[in-house]
N, C-alpha and C positions, 0 to 999 in steps of 0.2 A: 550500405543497406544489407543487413544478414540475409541469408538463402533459407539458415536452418535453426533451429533451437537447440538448446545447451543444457546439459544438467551437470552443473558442480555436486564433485563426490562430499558426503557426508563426513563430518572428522569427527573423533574421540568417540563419544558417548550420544554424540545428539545422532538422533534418524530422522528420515523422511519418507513421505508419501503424498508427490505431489502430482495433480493431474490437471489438465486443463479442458472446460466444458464450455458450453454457448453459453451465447446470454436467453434467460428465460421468456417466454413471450412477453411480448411489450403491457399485457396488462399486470403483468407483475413487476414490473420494472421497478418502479419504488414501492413495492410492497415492503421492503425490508426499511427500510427510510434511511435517515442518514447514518453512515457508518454499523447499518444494519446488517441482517444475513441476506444471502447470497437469495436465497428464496426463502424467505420468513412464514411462506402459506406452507410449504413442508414441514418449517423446523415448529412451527407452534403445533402441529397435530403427532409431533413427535414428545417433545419436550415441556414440558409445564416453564411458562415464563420465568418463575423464579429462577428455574434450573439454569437458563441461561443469562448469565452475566457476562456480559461486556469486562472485557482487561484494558483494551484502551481506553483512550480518551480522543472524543472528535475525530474516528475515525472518517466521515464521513465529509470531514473540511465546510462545516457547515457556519463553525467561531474562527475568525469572527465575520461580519455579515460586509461584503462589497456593497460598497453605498457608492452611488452617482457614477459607477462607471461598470465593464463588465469584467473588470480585474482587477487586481488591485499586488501592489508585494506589501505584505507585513513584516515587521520587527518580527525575528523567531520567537520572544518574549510575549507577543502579543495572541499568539497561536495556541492553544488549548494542550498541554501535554506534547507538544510538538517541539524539532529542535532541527536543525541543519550544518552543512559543513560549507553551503553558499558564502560565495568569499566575501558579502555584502552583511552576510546572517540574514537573508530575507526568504521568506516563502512566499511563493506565488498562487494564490488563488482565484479561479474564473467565475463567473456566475455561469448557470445552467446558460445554454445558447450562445455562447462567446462561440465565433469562427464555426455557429453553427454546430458545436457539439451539445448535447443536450448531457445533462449531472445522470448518472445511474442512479443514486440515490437523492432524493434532496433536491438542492435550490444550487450546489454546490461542488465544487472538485479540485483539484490543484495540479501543478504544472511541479513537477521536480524540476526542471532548472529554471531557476529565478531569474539571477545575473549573471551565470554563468555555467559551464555544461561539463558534463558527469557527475551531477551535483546527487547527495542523498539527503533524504528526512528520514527521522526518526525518533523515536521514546522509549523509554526504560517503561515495562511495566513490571505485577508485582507477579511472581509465581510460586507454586510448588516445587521442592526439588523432586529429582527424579519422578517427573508426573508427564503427561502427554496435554500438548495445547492444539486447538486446531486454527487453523487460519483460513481467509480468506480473501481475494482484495480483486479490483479491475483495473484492468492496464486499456490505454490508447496513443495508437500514435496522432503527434499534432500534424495536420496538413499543412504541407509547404511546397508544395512541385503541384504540377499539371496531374503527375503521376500516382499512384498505390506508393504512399510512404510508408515504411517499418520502421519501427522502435523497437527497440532491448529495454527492459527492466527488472531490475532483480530486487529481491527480496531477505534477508541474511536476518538471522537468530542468535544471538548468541549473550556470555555471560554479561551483565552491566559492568564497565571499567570500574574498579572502584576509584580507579585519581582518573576521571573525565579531563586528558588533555588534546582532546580535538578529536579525535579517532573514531571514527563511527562505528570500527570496527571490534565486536565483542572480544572476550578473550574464553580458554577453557573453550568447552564442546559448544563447537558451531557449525551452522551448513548456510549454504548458498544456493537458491535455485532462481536462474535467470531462463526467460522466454519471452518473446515477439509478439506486437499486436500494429495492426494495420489502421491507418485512418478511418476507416468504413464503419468499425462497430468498439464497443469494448469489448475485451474479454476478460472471466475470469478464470483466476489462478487459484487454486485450493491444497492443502494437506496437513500435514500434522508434524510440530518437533517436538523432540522429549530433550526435560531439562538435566542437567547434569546434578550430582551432590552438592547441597548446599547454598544453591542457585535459587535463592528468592529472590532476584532483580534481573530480568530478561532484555537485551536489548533489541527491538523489532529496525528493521533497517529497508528503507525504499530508496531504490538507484537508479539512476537512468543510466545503464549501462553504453548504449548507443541511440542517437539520432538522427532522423533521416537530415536533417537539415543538419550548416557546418556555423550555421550562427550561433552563439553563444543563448544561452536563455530559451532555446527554442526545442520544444517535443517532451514526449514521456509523460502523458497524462496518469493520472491513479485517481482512483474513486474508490469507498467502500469497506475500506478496512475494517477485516472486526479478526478478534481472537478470543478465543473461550475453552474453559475446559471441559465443556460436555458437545461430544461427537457429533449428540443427535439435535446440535443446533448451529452446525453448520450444513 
């Protein structure tokens, strides 16, 4: 169980600025909806709708829909823009109130480790080079002990492989920013990477760095994902 939080140094070309904030009161909680923004009653009196486009896809783990039970693991194929390095290729998704946790956004959420532990998801989106994206996402730890369990989850940027042979991990200017959330609440994570030259295909990366539990498949919740390249809509 970490004490403390961590910030991986920024390499080459990519920066960061990332911070972590509460969650906004409960009557905005799905105000953003699924895979929405962080607080969407802000970014819409900021920003004209159109202005903010969504770069992923099914951030909010909403495709495809758990039927008859309150989880379910998918084929990576089956997941909307979604991909993994679970040694099964499954993603694990909950419905809102599974173990009592309720979805930040939506009906919906997912478990980074599926069948197995230190697992990532992830997707290629499409960007600008040399431009600034901003992000946002929520982390939770899964309860497993009597006790305040912690998770590690990290987040990484970087260029799309062009020969995809497993590697989740970008090539060319990348960063890494990992922090802690407790079973009690989600939190989120927010800030911004700039792309390198030439960099129209971004790879977005979610890790479950550590789990408070030592069983395989178990902790590191995410909700919420969204990425955009106007400021004033995250």
């Amino acid at each position: 169980m970490l004490k403390h939080t961590k910030l991986l140094p920024a390499v080459g070309a990519a920066a960061l600025l990332a911070t972590l904030v509460g969650a906004p009161p409960a009557s905005a909680a799905g105000a953003g909806g699924p895979g929405g923004f962080g607080n969407a009653t802000t970014a819409s009196k900021k920003a004209p709708s159109a202005a903010c486009k969504e770069l992923t896809t099914d951030g909010g783990f909403e495709m495809p829909k758990v039927k008859g039970a309150d989880w379910m693991l998918f084929d990576e194929d089956d997941v909307p823009g979604w991909r993994t390095d679970d040694p099964e290729g499954q993603i694990e998704i909950w419905k809102s109130g599974m173990d009592g946790v309720p979805a930040r956004f939506g009906s919906q959420f997912a478990e980074l480790n599926a069948t197995g532990s230190g697992n990532s998801i992830y997707q290629d989106i499409k960007t600008k080079p040399n431009s600034k994206i901003y992000w946002s996402f929520w982390i939770r730890a899964r309860d497993t002990s009597d006790g305040k369990d912690v998770d590690a989850t990290q987040i990484h940027f970087g260029r799309t492989p062009k020969n995809d042979n497993g590697n989740v991990n970008g090539v060319g200017s990348t960063f890494a920013y990992m922090n802690t959330a407790t079973d009690v609440s989600w939190r989120r994570l927010s800030g911004w990477y700039q792309t390198g030259s030439n960099q129209t295909m971004t790879r977005v990366t979610l890790t479950a760095v550590e789990s408070a539990s030592t069983d395989e498949g178990y902790g590191n919740l995410v909700d919420g994902l969204t990425v955009v390249d106007n400021k004033k809509c995250i």
